[in-house]
Each structure stands twice: as C-alpha cells, then as structure tokens.
C-alpha positions in Angstrom: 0.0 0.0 0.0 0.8 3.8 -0.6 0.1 6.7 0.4 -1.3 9.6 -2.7 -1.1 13.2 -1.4 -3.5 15.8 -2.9 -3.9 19.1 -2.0 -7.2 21.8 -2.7 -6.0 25.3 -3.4 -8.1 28.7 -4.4 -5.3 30.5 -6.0 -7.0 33.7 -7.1 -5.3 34.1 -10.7 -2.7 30.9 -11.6 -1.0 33.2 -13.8 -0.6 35.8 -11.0 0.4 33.3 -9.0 2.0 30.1 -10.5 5.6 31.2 -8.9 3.5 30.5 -5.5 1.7 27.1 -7.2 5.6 26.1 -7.8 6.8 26.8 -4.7 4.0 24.9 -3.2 4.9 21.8 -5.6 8.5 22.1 -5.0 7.9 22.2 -1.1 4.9 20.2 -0.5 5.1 17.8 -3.2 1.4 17.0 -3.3 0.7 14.6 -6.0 -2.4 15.7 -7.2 -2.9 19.9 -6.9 -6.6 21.0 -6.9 -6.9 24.9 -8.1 -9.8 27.1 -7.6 -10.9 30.4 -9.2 -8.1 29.7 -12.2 -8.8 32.9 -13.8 -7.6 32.2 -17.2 -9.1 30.4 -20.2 -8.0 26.8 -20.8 -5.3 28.1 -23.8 -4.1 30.1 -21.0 -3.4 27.9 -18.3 0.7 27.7 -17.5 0.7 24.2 -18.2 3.9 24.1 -19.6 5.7 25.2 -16.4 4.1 22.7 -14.3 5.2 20.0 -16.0 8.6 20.9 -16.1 8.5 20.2 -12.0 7.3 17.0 -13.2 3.6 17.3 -13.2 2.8 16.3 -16.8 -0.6 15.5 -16.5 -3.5 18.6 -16.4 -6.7 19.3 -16.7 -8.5 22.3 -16.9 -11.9 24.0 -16.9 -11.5 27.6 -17.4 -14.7 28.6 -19.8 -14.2 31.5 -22.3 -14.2 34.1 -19.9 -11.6 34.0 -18.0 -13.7 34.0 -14.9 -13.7 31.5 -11.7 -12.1 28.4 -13.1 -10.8 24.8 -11.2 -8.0 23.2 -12.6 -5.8 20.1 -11.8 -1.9 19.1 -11.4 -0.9 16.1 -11.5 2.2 13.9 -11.0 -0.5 10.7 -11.4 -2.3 9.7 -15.0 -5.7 11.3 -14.9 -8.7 9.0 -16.1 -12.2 9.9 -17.1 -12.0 13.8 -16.8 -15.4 15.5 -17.0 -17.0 18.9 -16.3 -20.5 19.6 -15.3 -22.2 22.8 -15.4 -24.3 23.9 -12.7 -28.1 25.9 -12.5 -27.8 26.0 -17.0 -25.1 28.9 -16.5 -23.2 27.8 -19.6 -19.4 28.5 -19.3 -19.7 29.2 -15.8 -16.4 27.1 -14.7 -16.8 25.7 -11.8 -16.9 21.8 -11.4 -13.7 19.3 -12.9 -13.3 15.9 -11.6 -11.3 12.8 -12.8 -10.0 9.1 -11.6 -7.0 8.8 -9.8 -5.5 5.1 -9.7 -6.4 2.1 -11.3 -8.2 -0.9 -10.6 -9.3 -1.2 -6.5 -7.6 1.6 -5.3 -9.0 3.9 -7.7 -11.3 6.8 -6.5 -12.8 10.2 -8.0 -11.9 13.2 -7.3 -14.7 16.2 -8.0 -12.9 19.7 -7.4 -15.8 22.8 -6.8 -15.1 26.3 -6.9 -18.8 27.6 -4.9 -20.4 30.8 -6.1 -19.2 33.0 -3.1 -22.5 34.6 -3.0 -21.8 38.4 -3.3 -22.4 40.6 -0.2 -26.2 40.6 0.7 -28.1 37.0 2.1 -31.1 38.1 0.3 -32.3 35.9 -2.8 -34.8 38.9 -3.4 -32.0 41.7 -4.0 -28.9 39.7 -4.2 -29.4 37.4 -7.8 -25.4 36.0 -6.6 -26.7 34.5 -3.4 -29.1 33.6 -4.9 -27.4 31.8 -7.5 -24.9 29.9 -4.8 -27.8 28.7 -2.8 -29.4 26.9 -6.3 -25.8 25.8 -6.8 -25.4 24.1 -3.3 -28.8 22.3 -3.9 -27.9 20.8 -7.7 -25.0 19.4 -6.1 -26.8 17.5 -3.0 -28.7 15.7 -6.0 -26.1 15.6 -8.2 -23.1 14.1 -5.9 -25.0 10.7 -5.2 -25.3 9.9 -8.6 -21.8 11.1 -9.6 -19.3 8.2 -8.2 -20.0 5.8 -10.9 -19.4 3.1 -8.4 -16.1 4.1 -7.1 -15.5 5.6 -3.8 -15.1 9.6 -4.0 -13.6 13.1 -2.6 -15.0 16.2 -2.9 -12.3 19.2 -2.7 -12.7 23.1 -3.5 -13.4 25.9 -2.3 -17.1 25.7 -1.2 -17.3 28.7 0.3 -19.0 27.8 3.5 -17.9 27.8 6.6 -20.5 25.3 8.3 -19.5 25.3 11.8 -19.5 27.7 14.7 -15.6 27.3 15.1 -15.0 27.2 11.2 -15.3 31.2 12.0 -13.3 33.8 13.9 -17.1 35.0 15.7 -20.0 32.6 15.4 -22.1 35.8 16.6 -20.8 38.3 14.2 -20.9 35.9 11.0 -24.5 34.7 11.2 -25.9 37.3 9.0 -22.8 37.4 6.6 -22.5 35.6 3.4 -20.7 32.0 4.0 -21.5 31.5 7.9 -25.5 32.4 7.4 -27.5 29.4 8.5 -29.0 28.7 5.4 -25.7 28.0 3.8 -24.7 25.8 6.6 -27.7 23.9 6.4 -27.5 23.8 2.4 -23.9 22.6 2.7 -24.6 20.3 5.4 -27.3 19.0 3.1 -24.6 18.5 0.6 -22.5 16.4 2.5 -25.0 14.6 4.2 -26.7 13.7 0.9 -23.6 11.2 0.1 -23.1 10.6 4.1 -19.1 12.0 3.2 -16.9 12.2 6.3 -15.6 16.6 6.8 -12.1 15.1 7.0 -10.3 18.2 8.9 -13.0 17.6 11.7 -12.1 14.4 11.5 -8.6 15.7 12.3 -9.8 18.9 14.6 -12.7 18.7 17.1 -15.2 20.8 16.1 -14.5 23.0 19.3 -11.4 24.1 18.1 -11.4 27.1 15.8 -9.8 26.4 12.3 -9.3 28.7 9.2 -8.2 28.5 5.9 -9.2 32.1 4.6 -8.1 35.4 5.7 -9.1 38.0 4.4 -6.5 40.7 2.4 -8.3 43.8 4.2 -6.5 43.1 7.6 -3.2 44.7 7.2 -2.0 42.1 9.5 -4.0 39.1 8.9 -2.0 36.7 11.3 -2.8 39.0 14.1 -5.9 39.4 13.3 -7.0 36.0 12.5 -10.3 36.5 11.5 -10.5 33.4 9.6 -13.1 31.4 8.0 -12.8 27.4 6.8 -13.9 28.1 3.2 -11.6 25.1 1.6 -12.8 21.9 2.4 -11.9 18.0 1.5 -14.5 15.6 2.1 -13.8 12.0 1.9 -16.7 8.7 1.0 -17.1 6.6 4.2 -16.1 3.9 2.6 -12.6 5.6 2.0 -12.3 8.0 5.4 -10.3 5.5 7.2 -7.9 5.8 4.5 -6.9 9.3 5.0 -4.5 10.8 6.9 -1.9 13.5 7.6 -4.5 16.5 7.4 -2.9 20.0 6.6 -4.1 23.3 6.4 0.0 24.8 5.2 -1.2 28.5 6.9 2.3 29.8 6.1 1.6 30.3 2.4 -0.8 33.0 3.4 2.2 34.8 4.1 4.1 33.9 0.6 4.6 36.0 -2.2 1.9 38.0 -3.7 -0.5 35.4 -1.7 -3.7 34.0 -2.3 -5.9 34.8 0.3 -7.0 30.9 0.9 -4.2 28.8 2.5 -3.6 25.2 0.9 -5.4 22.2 2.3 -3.2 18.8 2.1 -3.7 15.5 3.2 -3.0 11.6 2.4 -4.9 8.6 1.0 -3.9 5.5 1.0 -4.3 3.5 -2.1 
C-alpha cells in the first residue's frame, strides 16, 4: 500500500500566482494539486511550467471568460476527466473531476469552486446569493449519482464555513455571506446527501477554531486571524479511514503576492 497526497487550493489568478503554485509543488510535493478560481481560459493555463516540476498530467476547466475556473496538477495519469455545469449557466467554470488510480484503489476526485455569493443574504435583491444557494442544492442531487461506483472526494473551495468554530465570531458571522445558517444547512445537506466524512473535523474537534481564509483587508491578517474554513476535503465513508496527515499549510498566506485561501493537504492511502 501507498500513500497519494493531494492538495485543494483557491489561488485567485494561476498566472498571477504560479511562482507560488511552484513553490507549493517544490515544497509540498502533493501529487495531485486541486486549483480554484483559475482565472484564465484553458489556452491560458501555465501548463507548460508545471510540467517541467514533473507534473505532466492537467486538466483544466476555465470557460471563455476567463472568470472563476478549477483546474488540476498532476504527478498521477488522470482518467475519465469531466466537467459539469451547474443551474444552466453555460461557461460558468466551476466543477472538474477525474479518476486517480487504477483498478481497486482507484477513486474520483470532483474539485468545486462555490459561487461565493456576493455581499447581501437576500435571494430577493442579491441574484449572486441567490445563484450559490441553487448551486449548493444541484450538487446534493447531483453528488449521489456522480461516483460511478467508485469511492469519492470532494475538494474546492465551497465557500461555506458550516460550523461555529469554522469562524473567527459565530455571533458576528450569522448574517454574513458564508456562515449564514441557510448555507450551513444547504452545505450540510450537501455532504450529508452522500453521508461524506468533513475530513479536517475528522482531524480537529469541532471546538477548536480552524481557518483557511483570511481575508487581504486586515493589514496584519495573522494577528488578526479573523478566519473562515472556506476550503474543504471531504472523503466517502467507505474511504475516510484511508486518510491521513490532514494539513491546512497556513504559512503560504504569508508567501509572495498570496492568495488569500491557504492550501489544504492530506493523504490517501491507495
């Protein structure tokens, strides 16, 4: 047996930011590298650079736009790639998922970037929230149906923080978009739909605060620390027992013209 690492990253731009995505394959290793909110159009995606680290296999969903965007890196072969498009926005990029292994140990892998929502938890004035809460609802009847029979992981960035530690203030989040209690429920309906296992509470009680967002307003985020667990990896029962080593790598918030999500990492064994 051996252990696969993948890690779930919103990078905000991979053009902007691939020296960063390098560093983090240089230093990390992961062998499979989720991205979020690529920015860039397929045509556009810095493939070429990736693979000279050795990560020759990629797949990418980036639309025409050049908006949002998921993307993968891979050291592994990629099988059965496919894109879905959510509530009939048509080149609105934000579902990619694909086999990794072969034969028993093989699982899929669907990587989400979530609408984030826009400012206002009001489906009346606010056609954005409106719009993620449809999203979060195709996927809980979408996700069930989606394995193919193999056991499977759901990364991305999904934009929720469900849990009253996932937040720096439980109290000063409720009516903000990501912590209000419809999108916990929603997201919680999401998971629950599959019966998937929230592997970093798996890892972390769920009394423990625990971030992997900060936002870029605070001029010093780290004192700050007014985080929220937006960047999640959720694992099939039938493989959670399999995971391990758990990792939210907090110190890339502080590299180089930084994202302002932090990497999530962990192990399967396969």
């Amino acid at each position: 047996m051996r252990q696969v690492k993948i890690a779930t990253w919103n990078i905000n731009s991979v053009r902007m930011r691939r020296l960063i995505v390098e560093r983090l394959l240089n230093e990390a290793a992961p062998d499979v590298l989720f991205l979020q909110e690529t920015k860039c159009q397929d045509g556009q995606f810095p493939a070429a650079d990736f693979r000279k680290l050795g990560y020759e296999h990629i797949a990418v969903n980036g639309g025409r736009g050049g908006y949002h965007g998921v993307g993968i890196v891979s050291r592994l072969p990629l099988g059965d790639v496919r894109v879905r498009e959510f509530c009939e926005k048509v080149g609105d990029p934000r579902h990619i998922s694909a086999v990794i292994g072969e034969g028993n140990s093989a699982f899929r892998v669907h990587n989400f970037y979530v609408p984030a929502g826009g400012d206002e938890p009001d489906v009346v004035i606010n056609p954005k929230f409106d719009h993620k809460l449809r999203f979060l609802d195709e996927m809980k009847g979408f996700l069930p149906t989606a394995g193919d029979g193999l056991p499977d992981v759901v990364v991305g960035d999904l934009n929720v923080a469900p849990h009253e530690h996932d937040v720096w203030s439980h109290k000063a989040l409720m009516k903000i978009v990501s912590h209000t209690p419809i999108e916990c429920e929603k997201l919680e309906a999401v998971r629950s739909a599959v019966g998937y296992v929230d592997i970093a509470r798996r890892f972390v009680p769920l009394e423990e605060k625990l971030y992997s967002w900060w936002s870029y307003r605070a001029k010093d985020w780290r004192a700050a620390d007014k985080g929220r667990r937006l960047d999640h990896i959720w694992a099939h029962p039938d493989m959670a027992g399999r995971v391990s080593d758990f990792r939210i790598l907090k110190d890339a918030r502080d590299w180089d013209r930084p994202s302002d999500h932090a990497p999530v990492m962990v192990s399967i064994d396969v």
